[in-house]
SEVEX-317815 format. One line per field, with one value per residue: residue in one letter; x, y, z of N, C-alpha, C, O in turn; residue number from 1; chain. Coordinates in steps of 0.05 Angstrom, whole numbers, always signed. Example, Ala and Ser with C-alpha at 12.3 -4.5 7.8 and 13.67 -1.06 7.14 Angstrom:
BEGIN
residu <- c(A;S)
n_xx <- c(+264;+257)
n_yy <- c(-114;-45)
n_zz <- c(+156;+142)
ca_xx <- c(+246;+273)
ca_yy <- c(-90;-21)
ca_zz <- c(+156;+143)
c_xx <- c(+264;+258)
c_yy <- c(-66;+1)
c_zz <- c(+156;+157)
o_xx <- c(+285;+268)
o_yy <- c(-66;+23)
o_zz <- c(+169;+161)
num <- c(1;2)
chaine <- c(A;A)
This chain:
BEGIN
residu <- c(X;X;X;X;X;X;X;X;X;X;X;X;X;X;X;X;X;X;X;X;X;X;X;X;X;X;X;X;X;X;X;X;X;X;X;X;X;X;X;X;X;X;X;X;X;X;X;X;X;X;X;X;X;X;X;X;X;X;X;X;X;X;X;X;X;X;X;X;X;X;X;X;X;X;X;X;X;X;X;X;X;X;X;X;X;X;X;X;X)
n_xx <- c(-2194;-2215;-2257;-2226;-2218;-2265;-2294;-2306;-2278;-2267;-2278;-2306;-2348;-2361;-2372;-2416;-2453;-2457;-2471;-2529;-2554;-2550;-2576;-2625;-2642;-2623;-2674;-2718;-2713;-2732;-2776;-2807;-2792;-2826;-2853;-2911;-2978;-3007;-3029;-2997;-2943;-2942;-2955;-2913;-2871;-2901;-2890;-2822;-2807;-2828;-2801;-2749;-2757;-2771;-2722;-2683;-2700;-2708;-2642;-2631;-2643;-2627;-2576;-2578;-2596;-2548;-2514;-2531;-2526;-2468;-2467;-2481;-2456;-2407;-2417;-2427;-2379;-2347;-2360;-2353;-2283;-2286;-2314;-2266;-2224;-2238;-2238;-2186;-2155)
n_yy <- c(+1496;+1530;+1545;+1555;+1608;+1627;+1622;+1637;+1668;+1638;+1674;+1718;+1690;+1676;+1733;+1751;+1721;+1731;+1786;+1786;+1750;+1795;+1839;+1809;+1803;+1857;+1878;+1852;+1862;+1907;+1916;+1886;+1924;+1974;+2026;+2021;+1978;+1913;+1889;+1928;+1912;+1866;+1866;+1893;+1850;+1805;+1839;+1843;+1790;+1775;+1805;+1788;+1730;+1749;+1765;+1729;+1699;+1724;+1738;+1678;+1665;+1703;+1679;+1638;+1651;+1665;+1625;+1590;+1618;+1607;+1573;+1553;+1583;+1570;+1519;+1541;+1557;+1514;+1485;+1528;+1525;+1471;+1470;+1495;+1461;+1425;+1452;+1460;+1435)
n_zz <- c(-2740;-2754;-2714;-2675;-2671;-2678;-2622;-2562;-2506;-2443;-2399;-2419;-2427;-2376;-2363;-2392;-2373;-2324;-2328;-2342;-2314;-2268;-2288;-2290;-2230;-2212;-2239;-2217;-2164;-2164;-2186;-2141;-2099;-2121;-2113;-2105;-2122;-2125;-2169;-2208;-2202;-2219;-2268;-2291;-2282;-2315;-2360;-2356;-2361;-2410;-2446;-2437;-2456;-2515;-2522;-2512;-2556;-2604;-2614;-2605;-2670;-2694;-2690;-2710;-2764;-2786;-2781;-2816;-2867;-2873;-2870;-2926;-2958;-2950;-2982;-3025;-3042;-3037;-3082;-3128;-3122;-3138;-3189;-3207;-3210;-3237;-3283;-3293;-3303)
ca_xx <- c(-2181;-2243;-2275;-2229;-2227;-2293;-2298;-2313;-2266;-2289;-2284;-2325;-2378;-2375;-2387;-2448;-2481;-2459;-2486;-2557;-2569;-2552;-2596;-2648;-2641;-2641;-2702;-2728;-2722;-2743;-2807;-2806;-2788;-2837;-2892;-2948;-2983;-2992;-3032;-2986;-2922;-2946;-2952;-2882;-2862;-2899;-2870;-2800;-2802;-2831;-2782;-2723;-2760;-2760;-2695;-2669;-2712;-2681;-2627;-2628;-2650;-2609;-2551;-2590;-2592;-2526;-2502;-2547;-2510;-2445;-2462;-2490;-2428;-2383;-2418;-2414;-2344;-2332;-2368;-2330;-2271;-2283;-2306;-2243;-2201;-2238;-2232;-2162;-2144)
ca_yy <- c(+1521;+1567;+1543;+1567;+1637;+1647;+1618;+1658;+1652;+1625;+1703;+1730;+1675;+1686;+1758;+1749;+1702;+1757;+1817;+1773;+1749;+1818;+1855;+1803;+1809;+1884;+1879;+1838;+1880;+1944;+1905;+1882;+1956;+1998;+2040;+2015;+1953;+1889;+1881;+1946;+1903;+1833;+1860;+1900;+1831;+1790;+1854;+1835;+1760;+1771;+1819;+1774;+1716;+1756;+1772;+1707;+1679;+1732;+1722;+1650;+1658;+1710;+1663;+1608;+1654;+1675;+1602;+1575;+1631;+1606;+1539;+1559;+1602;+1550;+1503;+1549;+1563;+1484;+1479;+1534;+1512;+1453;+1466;+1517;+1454;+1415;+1470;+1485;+1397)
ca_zz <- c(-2736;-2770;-2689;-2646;-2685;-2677;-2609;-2548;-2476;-2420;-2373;-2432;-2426;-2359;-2355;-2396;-2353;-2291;-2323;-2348;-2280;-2248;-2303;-2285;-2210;-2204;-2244;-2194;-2145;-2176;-2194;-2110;-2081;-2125;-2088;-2131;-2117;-2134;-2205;-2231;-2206;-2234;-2298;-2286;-2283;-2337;-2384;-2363;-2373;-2438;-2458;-2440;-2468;-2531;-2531;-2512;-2585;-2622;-2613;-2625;-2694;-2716;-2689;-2737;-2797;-2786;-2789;-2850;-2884;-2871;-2886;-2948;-2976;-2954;-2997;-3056;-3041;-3050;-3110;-3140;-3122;-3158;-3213;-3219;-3203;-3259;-3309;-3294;-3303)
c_xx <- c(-2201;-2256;-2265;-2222;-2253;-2309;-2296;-2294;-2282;-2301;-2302;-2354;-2386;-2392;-2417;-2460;-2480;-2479;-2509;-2566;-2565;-2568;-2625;-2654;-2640;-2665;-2729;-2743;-2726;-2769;-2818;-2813;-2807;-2860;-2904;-2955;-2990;-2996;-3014;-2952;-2916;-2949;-2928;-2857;-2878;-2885;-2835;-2798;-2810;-2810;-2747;-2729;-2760;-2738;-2677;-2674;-2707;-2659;-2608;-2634;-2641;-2581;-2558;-2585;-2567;-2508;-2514;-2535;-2487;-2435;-2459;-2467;-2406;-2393;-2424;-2385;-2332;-2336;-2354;-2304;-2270;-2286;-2286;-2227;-2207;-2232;-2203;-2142;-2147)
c_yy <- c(+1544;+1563;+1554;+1601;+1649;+1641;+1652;+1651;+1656;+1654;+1713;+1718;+1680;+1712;+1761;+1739;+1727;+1772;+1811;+1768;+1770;+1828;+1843;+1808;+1843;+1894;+1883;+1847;+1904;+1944;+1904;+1906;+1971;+1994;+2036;+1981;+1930;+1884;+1902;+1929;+1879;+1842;+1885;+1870;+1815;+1814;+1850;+1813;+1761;+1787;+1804;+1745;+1712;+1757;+1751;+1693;+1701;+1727;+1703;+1650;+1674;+1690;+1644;+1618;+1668;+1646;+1583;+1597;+1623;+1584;+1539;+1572;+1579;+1525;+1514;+1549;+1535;+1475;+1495;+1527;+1480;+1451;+1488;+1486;+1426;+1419;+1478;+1454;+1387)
c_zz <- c(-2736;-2728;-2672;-2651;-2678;-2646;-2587;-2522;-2461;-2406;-2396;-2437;-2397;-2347;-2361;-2383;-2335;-2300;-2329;-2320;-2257;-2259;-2292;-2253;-2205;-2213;-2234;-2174;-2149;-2171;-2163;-2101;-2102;-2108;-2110;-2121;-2131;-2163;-2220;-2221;-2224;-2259;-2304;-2296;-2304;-2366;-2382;-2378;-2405;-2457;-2453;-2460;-2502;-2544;-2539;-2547;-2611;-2629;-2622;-2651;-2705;-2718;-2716;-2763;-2797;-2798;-2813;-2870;-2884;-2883;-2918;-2964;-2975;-2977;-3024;-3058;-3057;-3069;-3127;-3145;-3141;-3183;-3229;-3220;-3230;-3289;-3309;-3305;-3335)
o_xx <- c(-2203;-2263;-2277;-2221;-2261;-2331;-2288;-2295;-2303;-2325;-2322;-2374;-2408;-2412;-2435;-2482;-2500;-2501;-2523;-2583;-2573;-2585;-2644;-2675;-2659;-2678;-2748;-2767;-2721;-2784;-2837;-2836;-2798;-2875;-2904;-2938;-2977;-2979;-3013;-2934;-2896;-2944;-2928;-2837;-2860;-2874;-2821;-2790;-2797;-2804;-2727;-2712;-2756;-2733;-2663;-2656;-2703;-2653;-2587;-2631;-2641;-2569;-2544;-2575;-2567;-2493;-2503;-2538;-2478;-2416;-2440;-2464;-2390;-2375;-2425;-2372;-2317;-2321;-2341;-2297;-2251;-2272;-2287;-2213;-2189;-2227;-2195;-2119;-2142)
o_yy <- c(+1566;+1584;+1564;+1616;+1672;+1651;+1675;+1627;+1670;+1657;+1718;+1729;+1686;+1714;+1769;+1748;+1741;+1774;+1831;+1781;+1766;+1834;+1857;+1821;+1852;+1912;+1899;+1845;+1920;+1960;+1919;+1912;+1994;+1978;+2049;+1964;+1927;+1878;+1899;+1936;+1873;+1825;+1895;+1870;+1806;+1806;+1853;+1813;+1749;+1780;+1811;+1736;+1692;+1753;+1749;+1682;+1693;+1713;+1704;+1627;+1671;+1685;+1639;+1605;+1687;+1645;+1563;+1589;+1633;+1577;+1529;+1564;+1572;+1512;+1500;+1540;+1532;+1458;+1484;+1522;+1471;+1439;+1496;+1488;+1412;+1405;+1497;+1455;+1364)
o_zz <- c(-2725;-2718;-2653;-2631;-2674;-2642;-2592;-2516;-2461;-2402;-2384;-2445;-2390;-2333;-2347;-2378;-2333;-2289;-2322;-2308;-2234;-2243;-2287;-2251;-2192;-2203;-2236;-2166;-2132;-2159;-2157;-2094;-2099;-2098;-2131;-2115;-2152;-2179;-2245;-2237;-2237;-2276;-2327;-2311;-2319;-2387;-2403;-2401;-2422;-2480;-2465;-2475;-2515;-2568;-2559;-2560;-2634;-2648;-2635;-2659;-2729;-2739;-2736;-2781;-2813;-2818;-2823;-2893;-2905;-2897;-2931;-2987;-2993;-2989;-3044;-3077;-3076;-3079;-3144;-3169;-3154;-3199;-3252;-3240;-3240;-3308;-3321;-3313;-3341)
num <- c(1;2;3;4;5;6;7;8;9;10;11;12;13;14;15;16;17;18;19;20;21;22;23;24;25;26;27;28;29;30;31;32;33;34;35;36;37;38;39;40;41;42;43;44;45;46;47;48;49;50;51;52;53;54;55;56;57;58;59;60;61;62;63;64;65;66;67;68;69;70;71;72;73;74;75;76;77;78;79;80;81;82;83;84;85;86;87;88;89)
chaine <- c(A;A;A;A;A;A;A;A;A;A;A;A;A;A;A;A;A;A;A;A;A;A;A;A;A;A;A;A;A;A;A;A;A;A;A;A;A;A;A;A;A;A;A;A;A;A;A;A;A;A;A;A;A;A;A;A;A;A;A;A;A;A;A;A;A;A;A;A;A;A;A;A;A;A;A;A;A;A;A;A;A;A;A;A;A;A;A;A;A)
C-alpha cells in the first residue's frame, strides 16, 4: 500500500522524460545556432553534458539517502514497536 502512495503516474513520468529531452534538445540547438565558433561551442557543449551528468548523480543519491533513511526509521519503528509489545505482555 506505503508503494502505490508514494508512486508516481505514468503522464507524470512521461512529462519528465518530454520536458528532459526538450531541455536537452533546445540546448542542442542553441549550442548548433550560436555565432561563435567551434572550440567556444564544444565547450558550450562539454559544459552542458557535464551539468546534466551532474544533475542526473545528484539526484540519484539524494534519492539513495532519502531511502536509507526510510529504511532506517522503519527499522526503528519495528523495534519499538516491539519492545512496546513486549513491555506491554
Amino acid at each position: 500500500m506505503d508503494n502505490e502512495l508514494s508512486s508516481n503516474s505514468n503522464s507524470w513520468l512521461f512529462f519528465v522524460k518530454v520536458s528532459f529531452a526538450v531541455a536537452l534538445l533546445a540546448t542542442g540547438v542553441g549550442i548548433v545556432f550560436a555565432p561563435t565558433d567551434m572550440l567556444v561551442k564544444g565547450y558550450m557543449a562539454i559544459c552542458a553534458l557535464f551539468l546534466v551528468s551532474t544533475t542526473i548523480t545528484l539526484s540519484k543519491t539524494l534519492r539513495d539517502e532519502h531511502e536509507s533513511r526510510r529504511i532506517h526509521n522503519r527499522i526503528s519503528e519495528a523495534r519499538a514497536q516491539q519492545l512496546l509489545k513486549e513491555y506491554t505482555e
